[in-house]
FITIDO-222697 format. One record per residue: residue number from 1; residue in three letters; x, y, z of N, C-alpha, C in turn. Coordinates in steps of 0.001 Angstrom, whole numbers. Atoms other than C-alpha are relative to their C-alpha. Layout:
N
+-----+------+---------+---------+---------+---------+---------+---------+---------+---------+---------+
! seq ! type !     n_x !     n_y !     n_z !    ca_x !    ca_y !    ca_z !     c_x !     c_y !     c_z !
+-----+------+---------+---------+---------+---------+---------+---------+---------+---------+---------+
! NUM !  ALA !       X !       Y !       Z !       X !       Y !       Z !       X !       Y !       Z !
...
+-----+------+---------+---------+---------+---------+---------+---------+---------+---------+---------+
This chain:
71
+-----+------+---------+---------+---------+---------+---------+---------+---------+---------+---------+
! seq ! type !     n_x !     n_y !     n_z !    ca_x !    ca_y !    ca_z !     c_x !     c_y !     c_z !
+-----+------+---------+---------+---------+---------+---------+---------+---------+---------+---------+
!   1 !  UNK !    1259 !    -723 !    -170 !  -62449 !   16826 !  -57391 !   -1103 !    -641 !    -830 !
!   2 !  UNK !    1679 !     578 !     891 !  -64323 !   15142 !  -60346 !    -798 !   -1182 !     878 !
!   3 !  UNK !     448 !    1419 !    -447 !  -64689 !   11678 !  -58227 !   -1285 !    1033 !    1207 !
!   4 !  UNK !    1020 !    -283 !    -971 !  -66603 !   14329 !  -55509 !   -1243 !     321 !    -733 !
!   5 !  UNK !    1345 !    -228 !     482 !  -68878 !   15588 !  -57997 !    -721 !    -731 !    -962 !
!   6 !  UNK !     766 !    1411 !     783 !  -69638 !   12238 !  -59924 !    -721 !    -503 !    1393 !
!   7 !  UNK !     528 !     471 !    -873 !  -70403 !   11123 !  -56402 !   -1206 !    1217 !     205 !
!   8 !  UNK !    1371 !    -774 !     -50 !  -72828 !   14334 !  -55524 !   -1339 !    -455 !    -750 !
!   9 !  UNK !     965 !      66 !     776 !  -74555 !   13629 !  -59011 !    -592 !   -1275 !      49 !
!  10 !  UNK !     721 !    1242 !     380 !  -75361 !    9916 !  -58555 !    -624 !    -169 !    1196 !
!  11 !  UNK !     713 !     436 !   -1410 !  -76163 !   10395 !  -54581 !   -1494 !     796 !    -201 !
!  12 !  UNK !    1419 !    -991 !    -146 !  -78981 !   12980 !  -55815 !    -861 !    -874 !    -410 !
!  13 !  UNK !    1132 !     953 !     571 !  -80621 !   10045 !  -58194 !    -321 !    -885 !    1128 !
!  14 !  UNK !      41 !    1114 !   -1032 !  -79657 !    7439 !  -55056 !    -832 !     348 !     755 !
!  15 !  UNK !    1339 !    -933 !   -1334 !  -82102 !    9583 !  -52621 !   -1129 !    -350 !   -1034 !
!  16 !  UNK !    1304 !     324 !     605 !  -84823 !    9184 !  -55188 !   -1105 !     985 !     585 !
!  17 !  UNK !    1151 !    -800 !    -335 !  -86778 !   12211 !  -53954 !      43 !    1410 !    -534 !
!  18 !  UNK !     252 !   -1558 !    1030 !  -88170 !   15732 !  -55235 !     987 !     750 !     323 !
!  19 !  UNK !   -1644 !    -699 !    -363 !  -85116 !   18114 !  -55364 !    -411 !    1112 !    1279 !
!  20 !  UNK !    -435 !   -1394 !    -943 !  -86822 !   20657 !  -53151 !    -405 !   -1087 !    1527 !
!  21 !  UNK !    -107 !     674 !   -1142 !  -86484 !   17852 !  -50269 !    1093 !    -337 !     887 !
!  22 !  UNK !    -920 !     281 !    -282 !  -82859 !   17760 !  -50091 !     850 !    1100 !    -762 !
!  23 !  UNK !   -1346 !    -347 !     543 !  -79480 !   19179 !  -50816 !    1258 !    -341 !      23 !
!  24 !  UNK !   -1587 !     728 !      51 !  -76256 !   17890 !  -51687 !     979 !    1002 !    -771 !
!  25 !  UNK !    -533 !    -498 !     408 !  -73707 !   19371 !  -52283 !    1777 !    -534 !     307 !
!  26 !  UNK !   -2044 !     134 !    -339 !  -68954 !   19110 !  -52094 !    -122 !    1594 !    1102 !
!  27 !  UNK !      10 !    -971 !    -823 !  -68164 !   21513 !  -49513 !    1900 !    -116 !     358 !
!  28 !  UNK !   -1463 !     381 !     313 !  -64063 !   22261 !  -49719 !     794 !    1412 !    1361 !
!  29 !  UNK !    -756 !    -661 !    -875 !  -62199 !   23492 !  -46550 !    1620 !      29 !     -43 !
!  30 !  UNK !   -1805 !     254 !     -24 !  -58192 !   24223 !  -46093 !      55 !    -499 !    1581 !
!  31 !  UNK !     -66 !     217 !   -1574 !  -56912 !   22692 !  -42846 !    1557 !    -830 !    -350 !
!  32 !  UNK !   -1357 !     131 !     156 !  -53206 !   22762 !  -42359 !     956 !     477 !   -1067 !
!  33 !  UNK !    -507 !    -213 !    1181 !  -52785 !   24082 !  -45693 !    -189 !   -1049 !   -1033 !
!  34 !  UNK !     257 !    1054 !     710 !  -54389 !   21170 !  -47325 !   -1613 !     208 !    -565 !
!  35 !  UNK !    1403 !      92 !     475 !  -57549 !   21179 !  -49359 !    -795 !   -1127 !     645 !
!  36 !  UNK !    1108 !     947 !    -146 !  -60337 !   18864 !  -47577 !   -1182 !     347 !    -532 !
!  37 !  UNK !    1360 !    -177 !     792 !  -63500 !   18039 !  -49416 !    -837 !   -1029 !     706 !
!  38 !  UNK !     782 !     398 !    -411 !  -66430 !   16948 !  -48044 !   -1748 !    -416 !    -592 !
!  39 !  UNK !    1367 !      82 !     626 !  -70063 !   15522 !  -49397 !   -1379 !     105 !     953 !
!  40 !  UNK !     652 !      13 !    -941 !  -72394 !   16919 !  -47894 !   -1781 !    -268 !    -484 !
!  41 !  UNK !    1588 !      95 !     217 !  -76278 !   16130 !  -47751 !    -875 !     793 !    1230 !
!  42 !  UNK !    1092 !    -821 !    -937 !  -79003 !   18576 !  -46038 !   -1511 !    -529 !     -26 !
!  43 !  UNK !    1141 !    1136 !     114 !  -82563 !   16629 !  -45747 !    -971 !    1074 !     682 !
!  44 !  UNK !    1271 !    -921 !    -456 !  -86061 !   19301 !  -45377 !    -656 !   -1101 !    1199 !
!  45 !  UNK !     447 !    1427 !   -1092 !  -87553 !   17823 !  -42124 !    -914 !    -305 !    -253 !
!  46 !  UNK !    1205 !    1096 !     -98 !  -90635 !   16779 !  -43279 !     257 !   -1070 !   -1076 !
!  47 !  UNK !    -369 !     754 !     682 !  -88830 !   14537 !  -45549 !    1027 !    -617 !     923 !
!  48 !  UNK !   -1018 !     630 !    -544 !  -86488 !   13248 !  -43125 !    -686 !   -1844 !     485 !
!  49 !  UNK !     315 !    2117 !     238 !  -88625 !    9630 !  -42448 !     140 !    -667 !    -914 !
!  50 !  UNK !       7 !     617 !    1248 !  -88741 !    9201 !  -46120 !    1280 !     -37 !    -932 !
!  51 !  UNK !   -1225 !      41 !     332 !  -85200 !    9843 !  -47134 !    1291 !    -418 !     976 !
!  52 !  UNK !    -768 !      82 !   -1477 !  -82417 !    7699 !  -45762 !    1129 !      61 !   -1073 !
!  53 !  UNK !    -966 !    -427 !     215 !  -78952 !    8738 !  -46197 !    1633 !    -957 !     453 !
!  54 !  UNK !   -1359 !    1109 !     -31 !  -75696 !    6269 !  -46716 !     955 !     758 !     883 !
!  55 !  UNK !   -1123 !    -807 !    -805 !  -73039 !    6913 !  -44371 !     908 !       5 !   -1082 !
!  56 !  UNK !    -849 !     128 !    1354 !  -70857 !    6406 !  -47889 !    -342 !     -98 !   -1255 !
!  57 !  UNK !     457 !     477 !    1513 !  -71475 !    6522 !  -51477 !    1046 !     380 !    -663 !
!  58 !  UNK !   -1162 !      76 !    1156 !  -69018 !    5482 !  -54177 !    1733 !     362 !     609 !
!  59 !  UNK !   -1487 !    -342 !   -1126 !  -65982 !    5629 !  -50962 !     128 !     738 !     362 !
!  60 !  UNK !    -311 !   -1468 !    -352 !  -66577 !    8999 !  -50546 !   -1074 !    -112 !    1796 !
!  61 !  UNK !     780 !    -195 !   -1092 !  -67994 !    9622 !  -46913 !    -897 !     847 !     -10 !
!  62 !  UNK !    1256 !   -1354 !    -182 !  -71490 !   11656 !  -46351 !      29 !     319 !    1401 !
!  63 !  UNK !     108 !    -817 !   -1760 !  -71869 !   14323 !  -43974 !   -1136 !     250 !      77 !
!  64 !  UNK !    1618 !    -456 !     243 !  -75434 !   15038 !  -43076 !      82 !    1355 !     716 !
!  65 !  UNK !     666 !   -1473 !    -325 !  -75976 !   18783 !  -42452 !   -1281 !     320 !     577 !
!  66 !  UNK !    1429 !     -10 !    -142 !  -79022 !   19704 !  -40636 !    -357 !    1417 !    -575 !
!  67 !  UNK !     369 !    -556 !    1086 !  -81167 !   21586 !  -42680 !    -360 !    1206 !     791 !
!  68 !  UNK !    -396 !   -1655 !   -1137 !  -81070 !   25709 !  -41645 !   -1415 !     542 !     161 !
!  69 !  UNK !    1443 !    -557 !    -922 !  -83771 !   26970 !  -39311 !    -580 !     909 !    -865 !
!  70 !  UNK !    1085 !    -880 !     510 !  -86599 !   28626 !  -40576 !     197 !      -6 !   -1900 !
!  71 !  UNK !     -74 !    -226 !    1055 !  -86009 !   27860 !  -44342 !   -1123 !    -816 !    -752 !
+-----+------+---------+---------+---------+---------+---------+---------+---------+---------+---------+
């Protein structure tokens, strides 16, 4: 779990933009009876030309979330 949230904390500096433009976060599902963890990134749309988002950082895979209606 630490390697997901060393990765969260260095993908927030790697974006390089104001925090209320994005969100990152680990996101931890069971499936099969197995813990999966996931990194996820959410991107405000009027920041979405100016923030681009690695399909990977530090081996871990990013999921891009789209960011929730009307917020």
């Amino acid at each position: 779990m630490q390697d997901y949230i060393n990765a969260a904390q260095t993908l927030i500096t790697t974006l390089n933009a104001p925090p209320q433009a994005h969100s990152v976060w680990v996101k931890t599902d069971v499936v099969d009876g197995e813990f999966v963890r996931s990194l996820c990134v959410s991107v405000r749309p009027g920041f979405k030309s100016k923030i681009k988002i690695p399909a990977e950082h530090q081996g871990i895979p990013v999921v891009e979330v789209p960011w929730p209606k009307g917020a």
